[in-house]
N, C-alpha and C positions, 0 to 999 in steps of 0.2 A: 577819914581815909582808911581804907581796909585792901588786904589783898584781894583782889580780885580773878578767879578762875572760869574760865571758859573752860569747859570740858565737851569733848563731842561723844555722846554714848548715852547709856540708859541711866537712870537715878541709881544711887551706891547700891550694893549688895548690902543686907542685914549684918553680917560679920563688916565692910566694909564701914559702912556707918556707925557701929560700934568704935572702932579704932579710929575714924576720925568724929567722932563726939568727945572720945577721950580726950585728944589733945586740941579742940576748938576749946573747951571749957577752959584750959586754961593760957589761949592765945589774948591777947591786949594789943590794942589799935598799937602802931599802924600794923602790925600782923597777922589779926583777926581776918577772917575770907569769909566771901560771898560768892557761894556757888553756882554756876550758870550752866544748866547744863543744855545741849545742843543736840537736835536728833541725828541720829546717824542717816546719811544719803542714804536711798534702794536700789541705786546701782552700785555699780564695783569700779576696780579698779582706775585708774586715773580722773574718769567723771566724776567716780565719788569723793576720789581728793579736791577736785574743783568746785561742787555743790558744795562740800561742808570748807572749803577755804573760804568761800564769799560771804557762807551763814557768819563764818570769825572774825572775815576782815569788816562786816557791817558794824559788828558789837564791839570796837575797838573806838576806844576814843583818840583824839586826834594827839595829843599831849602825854597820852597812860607811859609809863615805860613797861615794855612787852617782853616778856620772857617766854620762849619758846622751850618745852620739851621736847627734846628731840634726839636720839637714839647716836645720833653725829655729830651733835653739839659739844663743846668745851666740857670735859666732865672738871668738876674743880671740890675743891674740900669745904667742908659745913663753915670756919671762917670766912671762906670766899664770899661764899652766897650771903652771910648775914653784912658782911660789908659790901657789897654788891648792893643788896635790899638796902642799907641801912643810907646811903648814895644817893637812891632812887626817892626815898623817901626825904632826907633831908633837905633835897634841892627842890620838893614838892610834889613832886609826881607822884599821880597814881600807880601803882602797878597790879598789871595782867598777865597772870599764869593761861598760856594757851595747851592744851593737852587734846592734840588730835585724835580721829579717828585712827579707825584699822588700818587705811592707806597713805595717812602722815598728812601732811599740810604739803601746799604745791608752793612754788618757787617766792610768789607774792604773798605769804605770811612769813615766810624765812626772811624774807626781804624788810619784813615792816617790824622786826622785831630787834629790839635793842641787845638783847641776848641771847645766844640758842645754849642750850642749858645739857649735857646729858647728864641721867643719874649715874649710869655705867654703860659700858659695851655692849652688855646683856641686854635684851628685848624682854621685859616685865609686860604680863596683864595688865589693859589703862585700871581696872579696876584698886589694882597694887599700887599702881604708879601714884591714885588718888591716895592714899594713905601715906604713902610715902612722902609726896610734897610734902603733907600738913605737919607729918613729924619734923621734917628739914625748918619750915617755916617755924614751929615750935624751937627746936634748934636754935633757929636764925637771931630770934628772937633774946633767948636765956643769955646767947654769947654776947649780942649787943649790949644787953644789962649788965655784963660780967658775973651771970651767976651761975653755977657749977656743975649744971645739966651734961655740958659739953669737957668732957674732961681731955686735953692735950696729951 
């Protein structure tokens, strides 16, 4: 079992991928990730929300628990999330990180998602936003072991 990320966008950026190779090396199942990443639509605006929600809601397994990023979602503290995860995991589920496009996800992946997740208020580059998860998941990770990564 690994986390799982649906991402909609291009392959990382070289700085990007840098910072998350950093902290995948030292992720351990269940919070190691497997990257998926998804083409962005060619069109705009709400079409394009609905092409790249149907390429998500296909890739989603029936059982996963789904974690939506989302700019409106519950923003909650690095404890939260790692008992959150740690939840998800323990009761067996899979879990999938969805990280939409430029036009967000339409009403039917908000819907199929067991968690809408924000990091903050702030609207971040998806490219950040990838780096950011993995740290959090690193994070998530150190505080369920109880070890001192995450200092209170």
């Amino acid at each position: 079992m690994s986390v799982r990320v649906l991402a909609v966008g291009k392959r990382h950026e070289s700085w990007v991928s840098d910072g998350i190779d950093r902290y995948e090396k030292r992720l351990r199942k269940p919070f190691d990730t497997a990257w998926q990443l998804l083409p962005h639509s060619s069109r705009e605006g709400d079409a394009a929300r609905t092409e790249e929600s149907d390429r998500l809601l296909v890739k989603l397994d029936r059982d996963a628990f789904v974690v939506l990023l989302d700019e409106r979602g519950k923003n909650i503290d690095s404890p939260k999330l790692a008992t959150t995860l740690r939840r998800a995991f323990d009761g067996g589920r899979a879990v999938t990180v969805i990280i939409g496009g430029a036009y967000g996800v339409d009403d039917r992946v908000r819907a199929r998602a067991d968690f809408v997740w924000s990091l903050s208020q702030l609207v971040f580059p998806h490219q950040l936003v990838r780096l950011m998860l993995v740290e959090q998941l690193y994070r998530s990770q150190e505080i369920s072991a109880g070890r001192s990564y995450h200092h209170v």
